[in-house]
C-alpha positions as CSV (number, residue, x, y, z in Angstrom):
1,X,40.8,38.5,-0.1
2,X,39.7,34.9,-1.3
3,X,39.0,36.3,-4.7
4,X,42.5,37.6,-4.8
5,X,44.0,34.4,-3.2
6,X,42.2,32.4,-5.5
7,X,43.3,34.7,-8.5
8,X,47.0,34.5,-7.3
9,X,46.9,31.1,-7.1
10,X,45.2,30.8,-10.8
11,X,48.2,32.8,-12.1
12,X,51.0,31.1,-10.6
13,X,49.8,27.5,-11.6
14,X,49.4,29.0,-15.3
15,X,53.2,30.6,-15.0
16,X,54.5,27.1,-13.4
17,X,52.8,25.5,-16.4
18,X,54.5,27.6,-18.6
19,X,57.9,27.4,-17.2
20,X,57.4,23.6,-17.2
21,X,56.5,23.9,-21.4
22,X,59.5,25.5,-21.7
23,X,61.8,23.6,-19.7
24,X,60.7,20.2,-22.0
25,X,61.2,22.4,-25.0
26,X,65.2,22.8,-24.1
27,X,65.5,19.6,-22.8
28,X,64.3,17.9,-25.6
29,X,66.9,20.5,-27.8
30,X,70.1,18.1,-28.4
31,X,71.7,21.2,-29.6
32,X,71.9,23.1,-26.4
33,X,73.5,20.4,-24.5
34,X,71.7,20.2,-21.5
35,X,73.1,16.3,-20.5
36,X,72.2,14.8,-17.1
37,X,75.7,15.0,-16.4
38,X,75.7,19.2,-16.9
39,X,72.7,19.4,-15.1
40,X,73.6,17.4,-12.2
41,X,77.2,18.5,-11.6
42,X,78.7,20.6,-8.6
43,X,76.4,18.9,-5.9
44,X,78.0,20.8,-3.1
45,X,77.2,24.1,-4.5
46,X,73.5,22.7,-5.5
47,X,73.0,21.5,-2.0
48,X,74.0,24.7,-0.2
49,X,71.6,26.4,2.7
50,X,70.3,29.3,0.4
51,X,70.6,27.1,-3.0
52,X,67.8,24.9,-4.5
53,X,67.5,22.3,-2.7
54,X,68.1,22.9,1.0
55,X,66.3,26.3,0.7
56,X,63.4,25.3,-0.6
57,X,62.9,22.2,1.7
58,X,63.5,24.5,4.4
59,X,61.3,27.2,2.8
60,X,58.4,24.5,3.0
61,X,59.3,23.4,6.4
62,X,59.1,26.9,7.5
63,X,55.3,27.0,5.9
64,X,54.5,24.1,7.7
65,X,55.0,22.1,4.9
66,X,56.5,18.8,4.8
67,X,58.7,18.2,2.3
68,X,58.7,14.6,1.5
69,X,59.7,14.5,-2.1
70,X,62.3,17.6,-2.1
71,X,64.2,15.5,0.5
72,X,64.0,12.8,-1.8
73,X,65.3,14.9,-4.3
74,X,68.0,16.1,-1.9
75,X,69.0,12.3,-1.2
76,X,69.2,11.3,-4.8
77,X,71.9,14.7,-5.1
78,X,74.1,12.5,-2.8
79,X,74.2,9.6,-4.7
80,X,74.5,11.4,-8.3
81,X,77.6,10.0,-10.2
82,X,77.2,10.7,-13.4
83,X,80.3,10.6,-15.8
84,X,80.8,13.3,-18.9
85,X,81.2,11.3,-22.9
86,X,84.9,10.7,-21.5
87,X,83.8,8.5,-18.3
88,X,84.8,11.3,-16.0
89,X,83.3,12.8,-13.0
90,X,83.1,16.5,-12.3
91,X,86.4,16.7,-10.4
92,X,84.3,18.6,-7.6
93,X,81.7,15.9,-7.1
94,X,84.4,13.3,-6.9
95,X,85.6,14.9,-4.1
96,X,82.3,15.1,-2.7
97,X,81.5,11.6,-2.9
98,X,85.0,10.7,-1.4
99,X,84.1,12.7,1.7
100,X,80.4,11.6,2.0
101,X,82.3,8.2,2.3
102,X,84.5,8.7,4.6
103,X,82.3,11.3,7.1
104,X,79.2,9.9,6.4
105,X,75.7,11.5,5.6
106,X,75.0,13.4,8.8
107,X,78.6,15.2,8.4
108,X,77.5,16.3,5.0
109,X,74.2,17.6,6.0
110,X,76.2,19.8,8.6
111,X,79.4,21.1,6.6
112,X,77.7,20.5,3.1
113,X,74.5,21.3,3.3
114,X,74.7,23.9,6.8
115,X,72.2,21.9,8.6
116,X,72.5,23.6,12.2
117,X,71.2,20.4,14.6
118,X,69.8,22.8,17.3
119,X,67.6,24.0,15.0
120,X,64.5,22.4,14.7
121,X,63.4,23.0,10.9
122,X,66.9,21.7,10.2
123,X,67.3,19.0,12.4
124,X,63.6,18.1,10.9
125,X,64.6,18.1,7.3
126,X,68.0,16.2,8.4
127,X,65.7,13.5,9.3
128,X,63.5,13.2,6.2
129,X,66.9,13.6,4.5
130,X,68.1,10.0,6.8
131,X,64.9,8.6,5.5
132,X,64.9,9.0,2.2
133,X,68.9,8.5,1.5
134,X,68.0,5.2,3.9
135,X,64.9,4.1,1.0
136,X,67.2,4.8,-2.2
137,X,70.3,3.3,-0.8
138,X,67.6,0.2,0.2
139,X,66.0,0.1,-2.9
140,X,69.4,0.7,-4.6
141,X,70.9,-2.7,-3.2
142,X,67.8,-4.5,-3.0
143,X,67.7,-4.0,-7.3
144,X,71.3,-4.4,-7.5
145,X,70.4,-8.4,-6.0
146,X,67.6,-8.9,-8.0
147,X,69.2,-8.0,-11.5
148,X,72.6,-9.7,-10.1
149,X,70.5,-12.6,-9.3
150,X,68.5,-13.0,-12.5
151,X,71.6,-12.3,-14.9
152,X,70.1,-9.4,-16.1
153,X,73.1,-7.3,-14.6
């Protein structure tokens, strides 16, 4: 069985390596047109329950994992505004930043994100969620001073 483990293991860290060869490949191919502003759109579909995100934060919390950096990930979703070549927004996520707004992160990790508070792996990863959205919005502001205060802004 640890032979096995061991060889399963082996395999998947040489298929993640590949995956990640191929994903810098088409990333660094201008002609497919793979912007940051593509890639990043429709936040409110990409932080669904079953998408991505949410589903594999809870996927690791079920695994008695912690996930530390996929909620980090999941905070940064939240503040993504990026604009298309004409200055635009997705329509979509300008809604979604309108609402997260006005309502305010935890309503978003409810009615966004279908973070069910009486459960505990949810109500977990809506806390590491706080924590991290609290540490970007912090260091956010905190850099937004300094480059303000410096003229380099």
């Amino acid at each position: 069985m640890l032979l096995y483990t061991n060889i399963q293991a082996s395999l998947m860290k040489k298929n993640q390596q590949l995956y990640i060869n191929d994903l810098l490949r088409r990333f660094g191919n201008i002609y497919l047109g793979d912007t940051i502003y593509r890639v990043g759109r429709d936040i409110r579909r990409k932080l669904g329950l079953n998408e991505r995100l949410i589903g594999a934060a809870l996927l690791d919390l079920k695994h008695k994992i912690t996930p530390r950096y996929t909620a980090l990930g999941i905070a940064a979703a939240f503040m993504f505004r990026a604009k298309d070549e004409k200055g635009k927004m997705f329509e979509d996520d300008e809604k979604f930043a309108s609402e997260l707004k006005q309502h305010g992160l935890d309503f978003m990790l409810k009615n966004i994100c279908g973070l069910d508070m009486k459960t505990t792996d949810h109500k977990d990863l809506s806390i590491l969620i706080n924590h991290a959205y609290g540490l970007l919005d912090a260091w956010e502001n905190n850099l937004a001073h300094h480059l303000r205060r410096n003229n380099s802004f």
